[in-house]
C-alpha positions in Angstrom: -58.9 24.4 -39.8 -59.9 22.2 -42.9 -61.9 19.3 -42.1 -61.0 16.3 -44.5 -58.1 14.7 -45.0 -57.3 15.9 -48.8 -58.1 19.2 -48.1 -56.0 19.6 -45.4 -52.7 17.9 -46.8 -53.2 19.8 -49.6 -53.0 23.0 -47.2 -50.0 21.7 -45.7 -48.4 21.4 -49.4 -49.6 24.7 -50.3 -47.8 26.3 -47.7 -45.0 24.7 -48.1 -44.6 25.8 -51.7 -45.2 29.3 -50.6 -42.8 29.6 -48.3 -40.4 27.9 -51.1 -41.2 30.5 -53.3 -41.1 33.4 -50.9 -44.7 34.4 -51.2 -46.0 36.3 -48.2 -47.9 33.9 -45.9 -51.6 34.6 -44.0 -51.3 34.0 -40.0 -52.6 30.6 -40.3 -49.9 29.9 -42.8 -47.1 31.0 -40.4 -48.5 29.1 -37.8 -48.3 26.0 -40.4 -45.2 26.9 -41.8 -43.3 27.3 -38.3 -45.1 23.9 -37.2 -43.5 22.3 -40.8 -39.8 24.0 -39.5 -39.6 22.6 -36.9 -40.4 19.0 -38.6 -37.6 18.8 -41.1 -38.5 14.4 -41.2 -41.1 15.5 -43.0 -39.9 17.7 -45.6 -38.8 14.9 -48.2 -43.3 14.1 -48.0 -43.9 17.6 -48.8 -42.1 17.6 -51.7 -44.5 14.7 -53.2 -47.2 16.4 -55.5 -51.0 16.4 -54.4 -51.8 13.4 -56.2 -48.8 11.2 -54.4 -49.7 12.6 -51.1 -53.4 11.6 -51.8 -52.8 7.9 -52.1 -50.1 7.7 -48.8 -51.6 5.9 -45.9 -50.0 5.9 -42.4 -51.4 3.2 -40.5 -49.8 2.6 -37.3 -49.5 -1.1 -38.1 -46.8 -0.1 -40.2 -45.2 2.0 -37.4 -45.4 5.1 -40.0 -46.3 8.5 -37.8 -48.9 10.5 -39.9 -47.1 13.5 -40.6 -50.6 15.6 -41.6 -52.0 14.6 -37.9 -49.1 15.2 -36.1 -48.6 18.4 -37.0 -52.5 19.2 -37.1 -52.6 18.0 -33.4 -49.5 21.2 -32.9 -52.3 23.1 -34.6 -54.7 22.4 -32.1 -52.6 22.3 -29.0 -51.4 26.2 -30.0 -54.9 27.0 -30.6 -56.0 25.6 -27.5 -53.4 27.6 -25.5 -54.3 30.9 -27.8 -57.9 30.6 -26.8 -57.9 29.0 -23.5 -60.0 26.6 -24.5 -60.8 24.2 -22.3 -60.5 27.3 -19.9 -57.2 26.6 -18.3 -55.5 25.1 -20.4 -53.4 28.6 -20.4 -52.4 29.0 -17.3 -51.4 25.2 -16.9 -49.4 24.9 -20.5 -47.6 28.2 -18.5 -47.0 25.9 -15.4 -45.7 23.0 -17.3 -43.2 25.1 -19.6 -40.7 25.8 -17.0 -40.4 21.5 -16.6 -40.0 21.0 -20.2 -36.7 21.2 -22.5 -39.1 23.5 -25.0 -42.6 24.4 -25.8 -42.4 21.8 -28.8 -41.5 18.8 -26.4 -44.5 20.5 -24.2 -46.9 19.8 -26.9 -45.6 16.2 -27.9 -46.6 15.3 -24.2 -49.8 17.0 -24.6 -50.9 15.8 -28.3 -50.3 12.5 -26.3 -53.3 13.5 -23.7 -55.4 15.0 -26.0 -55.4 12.0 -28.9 -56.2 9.9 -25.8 -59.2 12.0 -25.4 -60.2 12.0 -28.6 -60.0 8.3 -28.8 -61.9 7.9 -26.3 -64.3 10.6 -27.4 -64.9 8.9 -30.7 -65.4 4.9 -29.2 -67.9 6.2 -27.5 -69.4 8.3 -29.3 -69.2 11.5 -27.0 -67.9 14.9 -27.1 -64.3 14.6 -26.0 -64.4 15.4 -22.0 -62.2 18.7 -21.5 -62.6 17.7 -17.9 -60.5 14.7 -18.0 -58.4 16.2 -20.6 -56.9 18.9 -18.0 -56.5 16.1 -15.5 -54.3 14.4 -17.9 -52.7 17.3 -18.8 -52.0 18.0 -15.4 -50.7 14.8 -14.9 -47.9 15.8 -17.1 -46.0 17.7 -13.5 
């Protein structure tokens, strides 16, 4: 996936103006695109142009969710599960399903472990601890 922020809401708009105009998507797209469906809050942002959307902070503070790392963190929870990376992280999202209303409220509870994770990751300056992460993940039962 694209690594800075600009670059990666402008993906986000991109494909959203694609799929507007019926242009044929690329796999990564559709993953995007069916990660924006199923986000209709944040369709009225996606409508801004590049230059809006470049100036719009969403601090916490301000009890504003980011829409760009909410749905990145869908991103990397379905490639997670697609590449089993951390190994097991298959077999347990496949354990957990069956206790969940659907796979989307599934990945809320686990964007919730992993930005945990990565929080921690990045105060102390480690690699985030896939370890710790299945535990958490786990945890969800």
């Amino acid at each position: 996936m694209i690594q800075d922020r600009d670059s990666s809401r402008k993906f986000f708009l991109e494909v959203w103006e694609k799929y507007k105009r019926k242009m044929p998507l690329e796999a990564l797209e559709q993953v995007v695109l069916d990660i924006i469906s199923q986000h209709p809050e944040y369709h009225e942002i996606l409508e801004k142009n590049e230059t809006e959307i470049a100036a719009m902070e969403f601090l916490p503070e301000t009890g504003m969710t980011n829409p760009f790392l909410h749905m990145g963190m869908h991103i990397a929870i379905q490639e997670q599960i697609g590449s089993n990376r951390p190994e097991g992280i298959t077999a347990l999202y496949q354990q957990l399903l069956a206790g969940y209303p659907s796979a989307h409220d599934l990945e809320h509870s686990m964007m919730e472990c992993l930005g945990e994770i990565l929080w921690q990751a990045q105060r102390n300056n480690t690699m985030p601890d896939e370890v710790q992460y299945l535990e958490r993940v786990k945890q969800l039962r």
